[in-house]
N, C-alpha and C positions, 0 to 999 in steps of 0.2 A: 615380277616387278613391273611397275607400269614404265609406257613408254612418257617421256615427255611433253609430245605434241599432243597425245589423244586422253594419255588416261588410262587407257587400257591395256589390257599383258595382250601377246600374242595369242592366235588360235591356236588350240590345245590341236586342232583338228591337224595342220599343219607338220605336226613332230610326230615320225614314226613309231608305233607303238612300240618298237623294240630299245624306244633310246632315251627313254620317259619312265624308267622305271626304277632308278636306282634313289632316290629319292624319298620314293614310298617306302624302300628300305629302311631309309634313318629315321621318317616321320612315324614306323613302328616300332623302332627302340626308343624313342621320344614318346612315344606314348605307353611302351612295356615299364620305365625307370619312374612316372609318372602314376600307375598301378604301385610299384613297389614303394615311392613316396606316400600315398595313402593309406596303405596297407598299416605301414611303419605309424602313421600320423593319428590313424584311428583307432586303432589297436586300445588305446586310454580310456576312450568313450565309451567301447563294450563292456571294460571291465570293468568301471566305474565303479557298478553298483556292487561288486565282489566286493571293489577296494574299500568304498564306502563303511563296508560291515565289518572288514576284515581289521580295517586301522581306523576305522570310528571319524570319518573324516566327513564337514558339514560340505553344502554347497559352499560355503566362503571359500573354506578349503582347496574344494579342488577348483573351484575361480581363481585361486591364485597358483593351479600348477599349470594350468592353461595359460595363465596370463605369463607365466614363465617361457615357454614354449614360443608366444607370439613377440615376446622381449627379446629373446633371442633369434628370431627372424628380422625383427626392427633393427634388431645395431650390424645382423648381417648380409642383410640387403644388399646393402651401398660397397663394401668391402670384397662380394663374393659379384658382383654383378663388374667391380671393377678386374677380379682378378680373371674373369669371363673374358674380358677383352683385351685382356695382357698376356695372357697366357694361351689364349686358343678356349672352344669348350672341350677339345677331346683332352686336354688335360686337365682345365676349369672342372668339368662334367665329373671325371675319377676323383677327383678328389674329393667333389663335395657329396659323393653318393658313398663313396666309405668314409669320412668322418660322419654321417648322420646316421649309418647303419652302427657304427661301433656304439653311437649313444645311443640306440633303441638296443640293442642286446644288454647295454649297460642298466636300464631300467628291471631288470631281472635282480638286479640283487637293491633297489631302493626299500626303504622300510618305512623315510617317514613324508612328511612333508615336504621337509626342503632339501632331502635326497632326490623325490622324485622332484620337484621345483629344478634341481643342479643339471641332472640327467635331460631334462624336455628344453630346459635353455638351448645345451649341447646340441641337444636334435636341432631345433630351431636355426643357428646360426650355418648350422649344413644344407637344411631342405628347402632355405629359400632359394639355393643354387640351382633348383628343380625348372623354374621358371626364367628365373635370368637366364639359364643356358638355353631353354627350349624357345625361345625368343631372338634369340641371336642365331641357334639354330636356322628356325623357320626365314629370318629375315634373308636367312647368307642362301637355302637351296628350293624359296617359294617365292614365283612371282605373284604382283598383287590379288587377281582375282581369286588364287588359291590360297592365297594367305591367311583367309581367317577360316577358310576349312581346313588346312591343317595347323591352327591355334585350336579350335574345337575338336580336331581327331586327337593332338594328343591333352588337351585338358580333361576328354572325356574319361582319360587315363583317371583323373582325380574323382571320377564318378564309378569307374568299376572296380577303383581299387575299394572305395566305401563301399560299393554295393559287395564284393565279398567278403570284406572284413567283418562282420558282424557273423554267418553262421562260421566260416572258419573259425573265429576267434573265440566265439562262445561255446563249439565244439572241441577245440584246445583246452580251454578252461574246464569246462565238464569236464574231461578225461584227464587231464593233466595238470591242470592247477593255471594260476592267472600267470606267474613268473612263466614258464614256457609258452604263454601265449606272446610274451615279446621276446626271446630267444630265438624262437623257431625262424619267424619271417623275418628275420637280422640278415640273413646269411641269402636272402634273395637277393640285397644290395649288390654284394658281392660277384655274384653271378652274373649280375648287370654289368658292371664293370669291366668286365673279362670277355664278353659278346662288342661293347663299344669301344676298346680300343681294335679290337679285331675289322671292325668293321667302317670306323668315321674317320675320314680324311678330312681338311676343308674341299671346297668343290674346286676349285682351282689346282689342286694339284692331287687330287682322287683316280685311282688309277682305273676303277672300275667305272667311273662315268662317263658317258660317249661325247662327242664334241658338238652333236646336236643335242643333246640337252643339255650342256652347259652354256649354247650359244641363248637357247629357249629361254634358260632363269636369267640369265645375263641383259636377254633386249631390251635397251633402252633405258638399262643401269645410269644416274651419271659418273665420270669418275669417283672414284675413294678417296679420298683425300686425309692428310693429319685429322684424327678424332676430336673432335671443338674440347676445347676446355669446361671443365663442369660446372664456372658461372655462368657461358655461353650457355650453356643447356638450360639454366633458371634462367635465363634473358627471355624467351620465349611463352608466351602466354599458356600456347596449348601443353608444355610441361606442363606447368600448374592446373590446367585443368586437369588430366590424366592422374595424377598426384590428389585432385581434390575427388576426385570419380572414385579413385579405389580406395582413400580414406572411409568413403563412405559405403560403399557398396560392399566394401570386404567384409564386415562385421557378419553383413545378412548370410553368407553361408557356413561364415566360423559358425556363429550362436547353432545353427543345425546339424553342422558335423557335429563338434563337441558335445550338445546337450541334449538333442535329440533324444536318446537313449535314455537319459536321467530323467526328461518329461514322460516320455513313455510310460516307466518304471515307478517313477514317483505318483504320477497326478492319473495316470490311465489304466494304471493296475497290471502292465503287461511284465510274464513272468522274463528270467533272462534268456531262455527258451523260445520265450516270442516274438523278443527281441530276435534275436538271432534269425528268425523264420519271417519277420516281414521288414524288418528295416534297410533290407535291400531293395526293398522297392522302388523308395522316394530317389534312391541314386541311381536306378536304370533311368526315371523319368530327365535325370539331371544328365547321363548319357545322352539322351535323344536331343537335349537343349544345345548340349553343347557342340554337340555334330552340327544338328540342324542349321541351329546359329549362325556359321559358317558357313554352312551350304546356303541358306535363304539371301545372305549378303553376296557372298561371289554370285549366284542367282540372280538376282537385282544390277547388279554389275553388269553382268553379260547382254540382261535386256536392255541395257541404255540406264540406269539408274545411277546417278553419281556416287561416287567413293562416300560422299558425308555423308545422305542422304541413305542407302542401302546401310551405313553401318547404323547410325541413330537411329532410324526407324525399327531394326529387329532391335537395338538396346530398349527403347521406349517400351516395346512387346513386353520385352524380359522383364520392364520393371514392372509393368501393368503385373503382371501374374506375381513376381514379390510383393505387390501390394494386399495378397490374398492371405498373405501371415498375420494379419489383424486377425481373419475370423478363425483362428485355429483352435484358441482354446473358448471358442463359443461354438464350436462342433458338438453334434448329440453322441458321437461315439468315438472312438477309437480309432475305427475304420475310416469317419470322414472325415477325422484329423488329419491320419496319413495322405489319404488324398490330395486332402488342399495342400500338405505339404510337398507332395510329388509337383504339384503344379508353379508352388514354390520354386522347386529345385529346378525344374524346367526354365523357367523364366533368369532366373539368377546365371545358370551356365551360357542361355545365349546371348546374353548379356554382356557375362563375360570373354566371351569370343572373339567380341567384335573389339571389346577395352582394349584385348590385349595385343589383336591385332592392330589396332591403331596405333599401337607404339612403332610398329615396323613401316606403318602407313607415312607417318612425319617424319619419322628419325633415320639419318643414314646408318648405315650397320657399325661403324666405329663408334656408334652412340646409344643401341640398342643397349646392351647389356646391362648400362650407368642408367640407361632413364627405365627399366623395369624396375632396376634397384632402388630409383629413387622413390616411384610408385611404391613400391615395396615398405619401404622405409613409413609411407604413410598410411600404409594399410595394418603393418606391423604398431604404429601407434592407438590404431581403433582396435583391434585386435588385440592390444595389453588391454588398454582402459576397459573393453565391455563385456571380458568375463566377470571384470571383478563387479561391474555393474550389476550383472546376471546373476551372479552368485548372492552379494547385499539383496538385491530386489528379491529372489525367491525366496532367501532363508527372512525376510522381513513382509514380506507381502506375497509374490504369487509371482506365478510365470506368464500371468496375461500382459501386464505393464511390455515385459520384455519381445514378447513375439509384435506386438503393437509398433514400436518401436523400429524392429526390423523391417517390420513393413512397410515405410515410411522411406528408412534410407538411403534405398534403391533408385529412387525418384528424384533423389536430391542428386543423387550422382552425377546420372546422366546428365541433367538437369548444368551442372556444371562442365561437363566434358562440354556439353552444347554450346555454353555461350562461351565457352575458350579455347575450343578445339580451332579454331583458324580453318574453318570447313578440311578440315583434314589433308588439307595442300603440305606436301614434302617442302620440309625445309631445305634452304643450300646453305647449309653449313660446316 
């Protein structure tokens, strides 16, 4: 956390190596239940095109089991981010990683539309707890300069869980059919669960962390005080910016999670085979964004670069290279589709890094949880609206409109977080 007078966390150089390391502990089951969330999330996208054939279902179609998915993340935002900071995350966290796992094992027995439509709500209303908790997480055992490297260490979690879910999942299906392809990785939830309560106390009363490095996260904390009320939280501008940023920026990497696959397949020719064999690509390039991300801002930080300043300018990057989704479907091949879209993914993760660091950056910890949720809340509304977009536009026109589109978004985000972010000065509320 930053101190008050300077700005700055302490030097890392300062705290003995041996008393700085329980931390990294939670920030890799933060980033292992994060895997397991995408794992569970994409699982739909590979088998798309099975399901496609299997139950005769158009793009509208599956725009609207997508849009279901992101409905149910919208109305659970706000409800699982509050119950984040009523009830702790070690218990917040168990709960909402087996209610979302119970609804991806459920997806095994849907048949039609608004079976799977029922089932991806369910997911939805549990996996936004993925974020709310990992935010409140990071705000309660990272101080500021490390803050948005580990919001990027475990967001990159959302980039290796996509990057292995494609050959797993299309290796499952080959061998076993599409229904055990969302069985199988149900029960990873689960196993998660059973490692964090083992292992996450709050820091304050953790039995396994030293008193120098609770003294290190702690420097220059100001008191805790009663959590503000949640109109006090809308009173503040840079809420609404953060709220308007991830309204808009979120679409740009649903539309590629989600449909990726179905452009490929549809407009590229590529079989489910080659799916499986290169669409992990574009989600390692979305790894290295999202680390990076992080790492370039605490970077910037450390040389003298102010907190806005270091955060917006890697945002700005990130959206400069989402802006390269225009040229994706004027690519001459396949290969330099995926590219540009790697660079896509890259730009978008360390973007989001720094978004999401910013919440911890303004908000005190009794506020974190409510204002990712409420972000949430707005990101889940672009999120219904623009599969169903995606889905109208390609079954009535083409998927160029759409990538065009996203490419655009990204720009507008920032663009908003910038003129409302209140140069990123901590509130005392």
């Amino acid at each position: 956390m930053t101190s008050p007078s300077s700005g700055i966390a302490p030097d890392r150089g300062v705290l003995p190596a041996a008393s700085r390391q329980y931390r990294w502990r939670i920030l890799a089951l933060l980033f292992l239940v994060t895997v397991v969330n995408f794992v569970h999330r994409q699982t739909l996208s590979v088998v798309a095109p099975v399901l496609r054939e299997q139950l005769h279902l158009t793009n509208t179609d599956y725009g609207r089991i997508v849009s279901a998915f992101m409905f149910g993340m919208m109305l659970g935002e706000f409800p699982v981010g509050w119950l984040m900071d009523r009830i702790g995350v070690r218990n917040g966290f168990s709960f909402s990683v087996v209610w979302w796992s119970l609804a991806a094992a459920l997806h095994t027995f849907a048949r039609t539309v608004f079976q799977f439509s029922a089932v991806r709500f369910w997911m939805g209303t549990g996996e936004c707890g993925n974020f709310s908790g990992g935010m409140k997480v990071v705000a309660e055992w990272f101080p500021a300069q490390e803050r948005a490297f580990a919001v990027g260490v475990f967001n990159a979690g959302s980039m290796i869980g996509s990057l292995i879910t494609p050959p797993l999942i299309v290796y499952i299906t080959l061998h076993y059919g599409w229904r055990m392809a969302f069985l199988g990785p149900s029960f990873l939830g689960f196993l998660w669960v059973i490692l964090w309560r083992r292992t996450y106390r709050p820091l304050d009363r953790h039995p396994r962390v030293s008193q120098e490095e609770r003294e290190y996260i702690r420097a220059g904390l100001p008191r805790v005080g009663p959590p503000p009320a949640n109109r006090e939280l809308l009173r503040h501008r840079p809420a609404w910016g953060l709220i308007l940023c991830r309204l808009l920026v979120g679409p740009v990497i649903q539309f590629y999670w989600f449909w990726m696959p179905a452009y490929l397949y549809q407009v590229r020719g590529l079989s489910l085979a080659a799916i499986g064999m290169f669409t992990w690509i574009p989600y390692l390039f979305g790894d290295l964004g999202s680390v990076g991300g992080g790492w370039i801002a605490g970077y910037l930080m450390r040389r003298g670069v102010s907190l806005s300043a270091a955060r917006l300018g890697t945002m700005w990057a990130g959206a400069a290279c989402c802006a390269l989704s225009v040229c994706v479907t004027l690519a001459p091949s396949a290969a330099t589709a995926i590219g540009l879209i790697c660079l896509v993914m890259l730009g978008h993760t360390a973007l989001s890094a720094n978004m999401f660091a910013a919440i911890s950056d303004i908000f005190p910890e009794g506020a974190v949880g409510r204002v990712t949720g409420l972000t949430g809340i707005a990101g889940g509304i672009s999120g219904l609206l623009f599969p169903l977009l995606t889905g109208y536009l390609v079954d009535k026109l083409s998927f160029a409109p759409v990538f065009v589109i996203a490419g655009l978004l990204a720009a507008a985000g920032v663009s908003c977080l910038a003129l409302m972010g209140g140069g990123f000065r901590r509130l005392a509320i």
